[in-house]
ROKEVO-236172 format. One record per residue (C-alpha): chain; y, x, z. Coordinates in Angstrom, 3 decimals. Each point is the difference from the previous one (the first is absolute). Layout:
N
{"A"; {Y; X; Z}}
...
//
This chain:
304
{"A"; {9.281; 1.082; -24.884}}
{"A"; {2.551; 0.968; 2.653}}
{"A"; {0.462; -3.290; 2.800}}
{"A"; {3.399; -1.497; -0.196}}
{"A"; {1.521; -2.857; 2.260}}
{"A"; {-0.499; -2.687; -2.792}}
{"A"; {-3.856; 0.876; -0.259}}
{"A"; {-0.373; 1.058; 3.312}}
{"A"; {-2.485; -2.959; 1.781}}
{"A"; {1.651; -2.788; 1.968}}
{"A"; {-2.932; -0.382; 2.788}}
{"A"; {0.460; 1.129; 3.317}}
{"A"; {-2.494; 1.170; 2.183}}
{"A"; {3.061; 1.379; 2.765}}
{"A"; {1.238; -3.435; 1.646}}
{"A"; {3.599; -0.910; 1.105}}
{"A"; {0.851; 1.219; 3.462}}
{"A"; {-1.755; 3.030; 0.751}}
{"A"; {0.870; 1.951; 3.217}}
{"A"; {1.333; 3.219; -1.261}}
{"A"; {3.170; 1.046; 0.843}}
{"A"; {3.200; -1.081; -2.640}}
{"A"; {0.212; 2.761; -2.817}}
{"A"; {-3.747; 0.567; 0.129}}
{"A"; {-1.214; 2.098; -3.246}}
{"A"; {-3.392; -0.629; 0.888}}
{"A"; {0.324; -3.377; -0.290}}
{"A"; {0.949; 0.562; -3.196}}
{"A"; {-2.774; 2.452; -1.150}}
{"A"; {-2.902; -2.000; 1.700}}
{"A"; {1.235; -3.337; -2.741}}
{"A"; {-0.527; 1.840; -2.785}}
{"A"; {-3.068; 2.085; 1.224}}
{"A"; {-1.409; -3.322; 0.376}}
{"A"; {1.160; -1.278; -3.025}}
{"A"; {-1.598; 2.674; -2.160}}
{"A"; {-3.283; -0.872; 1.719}}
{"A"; {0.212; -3.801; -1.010}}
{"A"; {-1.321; -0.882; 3.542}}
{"A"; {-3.615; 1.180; -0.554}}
{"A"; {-0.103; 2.520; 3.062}}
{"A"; {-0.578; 0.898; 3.424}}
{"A"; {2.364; 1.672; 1.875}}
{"A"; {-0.678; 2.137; 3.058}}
{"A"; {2.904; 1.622; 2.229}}
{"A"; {-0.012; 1.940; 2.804}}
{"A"; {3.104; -0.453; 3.135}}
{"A"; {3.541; 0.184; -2.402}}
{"A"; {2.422; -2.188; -1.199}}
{"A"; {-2.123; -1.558; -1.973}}
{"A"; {-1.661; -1.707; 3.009}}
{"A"; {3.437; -1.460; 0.947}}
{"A"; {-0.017; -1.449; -3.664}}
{"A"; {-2.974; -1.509; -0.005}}
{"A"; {0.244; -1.761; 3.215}}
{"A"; {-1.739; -0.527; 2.908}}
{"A"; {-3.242; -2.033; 0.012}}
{"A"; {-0.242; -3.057; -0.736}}
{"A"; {2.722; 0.123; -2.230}}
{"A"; {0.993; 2.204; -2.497}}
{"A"; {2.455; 0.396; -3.089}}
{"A"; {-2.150; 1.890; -2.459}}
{"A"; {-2.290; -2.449; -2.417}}
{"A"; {-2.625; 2.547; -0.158}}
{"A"; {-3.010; 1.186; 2.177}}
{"A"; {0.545; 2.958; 2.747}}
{"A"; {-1.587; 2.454; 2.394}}
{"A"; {1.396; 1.027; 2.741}}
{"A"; {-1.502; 3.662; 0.802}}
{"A"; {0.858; 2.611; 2.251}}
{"A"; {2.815; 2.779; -0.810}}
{"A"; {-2.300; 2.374; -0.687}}
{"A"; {-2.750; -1.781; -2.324}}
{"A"; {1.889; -1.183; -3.078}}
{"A"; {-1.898; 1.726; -2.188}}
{"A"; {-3.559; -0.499; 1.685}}
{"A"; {1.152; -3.793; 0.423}}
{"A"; {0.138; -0.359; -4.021}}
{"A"; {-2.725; 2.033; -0.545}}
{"A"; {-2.218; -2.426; 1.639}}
{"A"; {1.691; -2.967; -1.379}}
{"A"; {-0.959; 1.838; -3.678}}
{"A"; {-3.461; 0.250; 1.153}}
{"A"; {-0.302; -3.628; 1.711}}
{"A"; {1.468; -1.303; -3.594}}
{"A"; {-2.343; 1.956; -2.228}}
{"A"; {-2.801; -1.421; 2.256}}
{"A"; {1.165; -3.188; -0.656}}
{"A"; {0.412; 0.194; -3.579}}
{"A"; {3.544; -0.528; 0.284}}
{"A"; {1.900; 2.290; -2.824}}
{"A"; {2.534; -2.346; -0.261}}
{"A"; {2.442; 0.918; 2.872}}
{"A"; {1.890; 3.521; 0.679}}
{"A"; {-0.436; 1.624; 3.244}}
{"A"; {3.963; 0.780; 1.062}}
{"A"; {0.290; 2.106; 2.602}}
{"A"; {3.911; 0.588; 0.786}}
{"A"; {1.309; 1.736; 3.375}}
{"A"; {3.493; 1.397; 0.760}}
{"A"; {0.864; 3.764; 0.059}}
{"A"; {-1.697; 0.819; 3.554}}
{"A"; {-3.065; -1.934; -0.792}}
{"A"; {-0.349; 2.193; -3.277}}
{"A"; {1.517; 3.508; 0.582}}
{"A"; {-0.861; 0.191; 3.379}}
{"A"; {-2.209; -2.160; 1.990}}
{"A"; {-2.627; -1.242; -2.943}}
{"A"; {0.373; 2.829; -1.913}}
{"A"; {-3.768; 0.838; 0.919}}
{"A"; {-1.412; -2.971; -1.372}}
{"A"; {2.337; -0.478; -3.224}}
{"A"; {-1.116; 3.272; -0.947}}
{"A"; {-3.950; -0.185; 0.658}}
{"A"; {0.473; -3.484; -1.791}}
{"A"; {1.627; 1.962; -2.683}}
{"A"; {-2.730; 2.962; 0.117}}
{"A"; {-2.589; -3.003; -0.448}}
{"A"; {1.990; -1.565; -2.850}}
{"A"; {0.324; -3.018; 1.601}}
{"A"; {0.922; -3.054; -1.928}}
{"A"; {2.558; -1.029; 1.063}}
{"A"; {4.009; -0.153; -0.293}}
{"A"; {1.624; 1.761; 3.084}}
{"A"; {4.273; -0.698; 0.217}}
{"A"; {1.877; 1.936; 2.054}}
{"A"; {3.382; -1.561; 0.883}}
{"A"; {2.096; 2.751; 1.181}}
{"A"; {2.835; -0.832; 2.472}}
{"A"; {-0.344; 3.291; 0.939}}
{"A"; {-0.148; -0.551; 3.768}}
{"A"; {-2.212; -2.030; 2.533}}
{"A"; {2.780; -2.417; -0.562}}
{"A"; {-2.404; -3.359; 1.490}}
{"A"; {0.393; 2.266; 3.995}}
{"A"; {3.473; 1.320; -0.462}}
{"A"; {-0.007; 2.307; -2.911}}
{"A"; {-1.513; 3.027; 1.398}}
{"A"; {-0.293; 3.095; -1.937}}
{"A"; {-3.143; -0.168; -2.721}}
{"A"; {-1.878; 2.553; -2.355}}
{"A"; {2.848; -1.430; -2.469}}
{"A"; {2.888; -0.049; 2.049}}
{"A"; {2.661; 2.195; -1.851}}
{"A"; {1.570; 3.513; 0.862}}
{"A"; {2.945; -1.374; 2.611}}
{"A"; {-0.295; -3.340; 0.209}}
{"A"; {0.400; -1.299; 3.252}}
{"A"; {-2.773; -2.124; 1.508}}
{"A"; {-1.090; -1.324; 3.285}}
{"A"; {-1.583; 3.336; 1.023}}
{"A"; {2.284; 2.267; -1.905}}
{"A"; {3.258; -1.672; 1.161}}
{"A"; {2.339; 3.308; 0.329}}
{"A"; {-0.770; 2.212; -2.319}}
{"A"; {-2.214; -2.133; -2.265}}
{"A"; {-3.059; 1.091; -1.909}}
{"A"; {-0.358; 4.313; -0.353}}
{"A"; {-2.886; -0.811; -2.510}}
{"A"; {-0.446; -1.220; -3.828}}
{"A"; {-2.552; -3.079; -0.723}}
{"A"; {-3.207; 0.150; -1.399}}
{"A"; {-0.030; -0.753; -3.612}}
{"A"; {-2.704; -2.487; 0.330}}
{"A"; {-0.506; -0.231; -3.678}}
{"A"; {-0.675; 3.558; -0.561}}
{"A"; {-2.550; -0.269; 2.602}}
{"A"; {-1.710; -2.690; -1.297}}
{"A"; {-0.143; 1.192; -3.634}}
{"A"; {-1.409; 2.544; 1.377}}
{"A"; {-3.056; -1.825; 0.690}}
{"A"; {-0.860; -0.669; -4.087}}
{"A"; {0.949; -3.055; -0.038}}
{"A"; {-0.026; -2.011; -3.471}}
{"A"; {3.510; -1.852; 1.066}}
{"A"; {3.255; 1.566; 2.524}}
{"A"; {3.674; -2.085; -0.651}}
{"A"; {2.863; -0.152; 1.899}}
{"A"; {2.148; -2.510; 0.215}}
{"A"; {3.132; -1.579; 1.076}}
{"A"; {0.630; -3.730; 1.745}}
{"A"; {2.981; 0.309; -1.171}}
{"A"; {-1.521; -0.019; -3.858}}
{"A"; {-2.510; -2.648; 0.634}}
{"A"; {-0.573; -0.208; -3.526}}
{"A"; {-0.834; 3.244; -0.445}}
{"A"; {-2.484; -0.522; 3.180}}
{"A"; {-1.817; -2.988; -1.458}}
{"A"; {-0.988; 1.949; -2.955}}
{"A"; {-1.390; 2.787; 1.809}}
{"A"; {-1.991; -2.209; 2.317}}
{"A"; {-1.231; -2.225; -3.427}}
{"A"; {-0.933; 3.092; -1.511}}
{"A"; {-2.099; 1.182; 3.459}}
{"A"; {-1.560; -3.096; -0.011}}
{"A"; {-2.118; 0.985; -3.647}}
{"A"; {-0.503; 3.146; 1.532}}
{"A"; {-3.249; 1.083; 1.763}}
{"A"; {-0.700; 2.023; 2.943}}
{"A"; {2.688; 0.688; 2.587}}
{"A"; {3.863; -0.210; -1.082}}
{"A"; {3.362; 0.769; 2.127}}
{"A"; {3.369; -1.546; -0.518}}
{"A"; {2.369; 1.919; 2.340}}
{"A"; {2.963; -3.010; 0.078}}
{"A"; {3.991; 0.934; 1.956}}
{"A"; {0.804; -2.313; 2.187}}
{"A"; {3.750; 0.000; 1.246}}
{"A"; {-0.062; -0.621; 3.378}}
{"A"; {3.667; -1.692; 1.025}}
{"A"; {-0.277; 0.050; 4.124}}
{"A"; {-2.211; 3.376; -0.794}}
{"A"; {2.218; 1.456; -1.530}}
{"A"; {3.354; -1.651; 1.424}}
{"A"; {1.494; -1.458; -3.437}}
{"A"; {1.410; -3.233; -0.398}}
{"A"; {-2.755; -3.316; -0.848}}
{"A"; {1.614; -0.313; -3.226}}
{"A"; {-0.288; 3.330; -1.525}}
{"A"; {-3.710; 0.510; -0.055}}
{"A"; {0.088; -0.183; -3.810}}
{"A"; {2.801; 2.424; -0.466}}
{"A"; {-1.866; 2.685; 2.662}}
{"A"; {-2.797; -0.353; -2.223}}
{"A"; {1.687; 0.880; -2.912}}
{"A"; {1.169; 2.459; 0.879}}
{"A"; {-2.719; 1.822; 1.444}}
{"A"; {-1.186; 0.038; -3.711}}
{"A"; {3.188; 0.938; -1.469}}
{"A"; {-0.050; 3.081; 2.009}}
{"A"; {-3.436; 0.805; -0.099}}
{"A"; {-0.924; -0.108; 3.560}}
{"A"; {-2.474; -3.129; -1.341}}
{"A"; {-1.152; 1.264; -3.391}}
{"A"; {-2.043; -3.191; -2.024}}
{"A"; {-3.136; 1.851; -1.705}}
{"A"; {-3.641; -0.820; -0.290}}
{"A"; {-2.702; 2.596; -0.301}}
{"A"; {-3.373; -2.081; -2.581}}
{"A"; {-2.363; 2.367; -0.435}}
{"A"; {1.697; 3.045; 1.044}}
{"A"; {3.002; -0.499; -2.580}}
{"A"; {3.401; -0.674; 1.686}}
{"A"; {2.353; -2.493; -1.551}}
{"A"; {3.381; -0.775; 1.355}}
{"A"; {0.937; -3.453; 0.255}}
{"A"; {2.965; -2.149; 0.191}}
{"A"; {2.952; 0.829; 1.607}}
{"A"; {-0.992; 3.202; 0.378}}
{"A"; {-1.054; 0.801; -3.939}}
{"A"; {3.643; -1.516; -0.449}}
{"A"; {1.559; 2.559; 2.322}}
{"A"; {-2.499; 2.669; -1.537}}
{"A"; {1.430; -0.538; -3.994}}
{"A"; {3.507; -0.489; 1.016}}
{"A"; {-0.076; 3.616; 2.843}}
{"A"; {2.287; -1.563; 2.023}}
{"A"; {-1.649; -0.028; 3.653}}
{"A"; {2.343; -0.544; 2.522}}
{"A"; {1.018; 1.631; 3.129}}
{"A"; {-2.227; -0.576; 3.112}}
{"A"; {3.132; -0.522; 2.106}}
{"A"; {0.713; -3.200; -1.594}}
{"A"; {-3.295; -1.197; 1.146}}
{"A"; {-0.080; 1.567; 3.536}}
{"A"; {3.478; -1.043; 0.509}}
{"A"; {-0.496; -3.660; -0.120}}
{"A"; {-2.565; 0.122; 3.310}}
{"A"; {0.589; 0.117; 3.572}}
{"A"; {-2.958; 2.067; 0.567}}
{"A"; {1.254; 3.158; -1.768}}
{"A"; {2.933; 0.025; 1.516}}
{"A"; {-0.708; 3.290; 1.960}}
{"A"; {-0.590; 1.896; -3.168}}
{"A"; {2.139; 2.956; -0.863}}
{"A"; {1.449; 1.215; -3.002}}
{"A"; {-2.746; 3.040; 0.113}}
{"A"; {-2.767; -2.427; 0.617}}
{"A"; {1.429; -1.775; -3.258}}
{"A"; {-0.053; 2.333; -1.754}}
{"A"; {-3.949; 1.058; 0.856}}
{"A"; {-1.234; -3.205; -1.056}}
{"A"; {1.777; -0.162; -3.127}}
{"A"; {-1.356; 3.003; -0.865}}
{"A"; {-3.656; -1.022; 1.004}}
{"A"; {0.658; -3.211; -1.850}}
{"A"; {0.983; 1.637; -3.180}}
{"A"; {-3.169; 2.320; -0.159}}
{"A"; {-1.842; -3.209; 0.590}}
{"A"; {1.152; -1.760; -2.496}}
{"A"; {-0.049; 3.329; -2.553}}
{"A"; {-3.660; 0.053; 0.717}}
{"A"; {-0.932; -3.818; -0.932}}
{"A"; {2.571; 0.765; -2.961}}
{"A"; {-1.893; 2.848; -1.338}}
{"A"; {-3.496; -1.823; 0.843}}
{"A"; {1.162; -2.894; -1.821}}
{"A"; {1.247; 1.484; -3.293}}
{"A"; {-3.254; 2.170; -0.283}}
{"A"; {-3.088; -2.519; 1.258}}
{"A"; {-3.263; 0.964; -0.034}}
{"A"; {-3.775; -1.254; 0.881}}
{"A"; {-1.754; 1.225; 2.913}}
{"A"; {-2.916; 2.684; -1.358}}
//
């Protein structure tokens, strides 16, 4: 049974007056992350904005418990807190690792993906701003083709992201989802359905970024939107090897009507330096992408 907002749980484990900035989608996201995992879970996080949510010791705005580890060691860090639990006998609480885009693509890539080798169990969440947005949005691993960041402020990125999830299904793993704060709905289910699932899972979430990005506060859930209504976000998951389509994006799917990237690029500061011809490339790219997970979709199959 799909969630909806009259059966979606009333408990909050994401108190009032966090520290994010105004607009924040991962404030968002983490709620109903937490949500889906009824409080029974450790979190561990390396150096992100996740850190500024949570607080600073002694106090904190999160109602569950939380390692701090290093920016490289996300996925060691929940390893061992899956090994110290299964020592104790304690099969009642999720390991949740989650780490923004540099702690995943880039700097703990090494230890997500021995984790992942390992099969791990554990639930690893990577909240994609796409940009070291906590130091002053510098470029990342996810950081799109011309967007302008702290170290690529003239002519903006000359390289496409990593698709994370790709990389990670790459691994065998029995669980891959993205997702969308902007659909939180749609990202609670995903996360309840990791949480029956053994071994290592991914959940690749988008996470507008307004001062990132250089939108307005208010239109966080609009940007999101329409990252999915032009398929620069597509909302899939990958159980087993078979790719479904989800949400929004099975919507957009049935109906064929995927709009232009320019409508999403034009409503952020940070593409402003883009040119018609570099529009044009990425629409292109884009539609291939999305072709692909089309054709996937409509003819799944199980791993041999």
């Amino acid at each position: 049974m799909k969630t909806t907002a009259v059966n979606l749980p009333e408990h909050e484990y994401v108190l009032p007056g966090t520290r994010t900035c105004p607009g924040c989608a991962l404030a968002l996201a983490y709620r109903h992350i937490l949500k889906a995992l009824e409080g029974q879970v450790i979190v561990t996080v390396p150096a992100s904005c996740l850190t500024v949510l949570h607080g600073m010791y002694p106090v904190t705005a999160v109602d569950v418990p939380c390692v701090n580890t290093p920016f490289a060691t996300t996925g060691a860090s929940a390893s061992g807190l899956v090994a110290g639990l299964k020592a104790l006998g304690r099969g009642d609480l999720t390991v949740l690792a989650i780490a923004g885009d540099g702690g995943t693509h880039d700097i703990g890539i090494q230890a997500l993906s021995g984790a992942a080798e390992r099969q791990a169990d554990f639930i690893f969440v990577c909240y994609d701003n796409e940009g070291y947005m906590n130091t002053g949005n510098q470029r990342s691993g996810s950081t799109p083709l011309g967007a302008l960041s702290g170290t690529t402020p003239i002519l903006g990125k000359q390289q496409y992201p990593k698709d994370m999830a790709a990389i990670m299904e790459a691994h065998a793993l029995p669980y891959v989802a993205t997702a969308n704060a902007c659909f939180p709905l749609d990202l609670y289910d995903k996360v309840r359905k990791a949480k029956g699932i053994k071994g290592t899972r991914f959940i690749h979430v988008f996470v507008p970024c307004p001062p990132g990005w250089l939108f307005p506060f208010s239109d966080t859930i609009r940007i999101g939107e329409l990252a999915v209504e032009t398929g620069w976000n597509v909302l899939y998951e990958v159980e087993n090897g078979v790719l479904r389509l989800n949400s929004a994006s099975e919507t957009v799917a049935r109906k064929g009507n995927l709009k232009p990237v320019r409508e999403f690029l034009a409503q952020q500061g940070r593409f402003r330096g883009v040119d018609e011809e570099r529009i044009e490339e990425m629409q292109s790219r884009l539609i291939e992408r999305w072709q692909r997970l089309l054709d996937r979709a409509d003819q799944p199959r199980e791993r041999g």
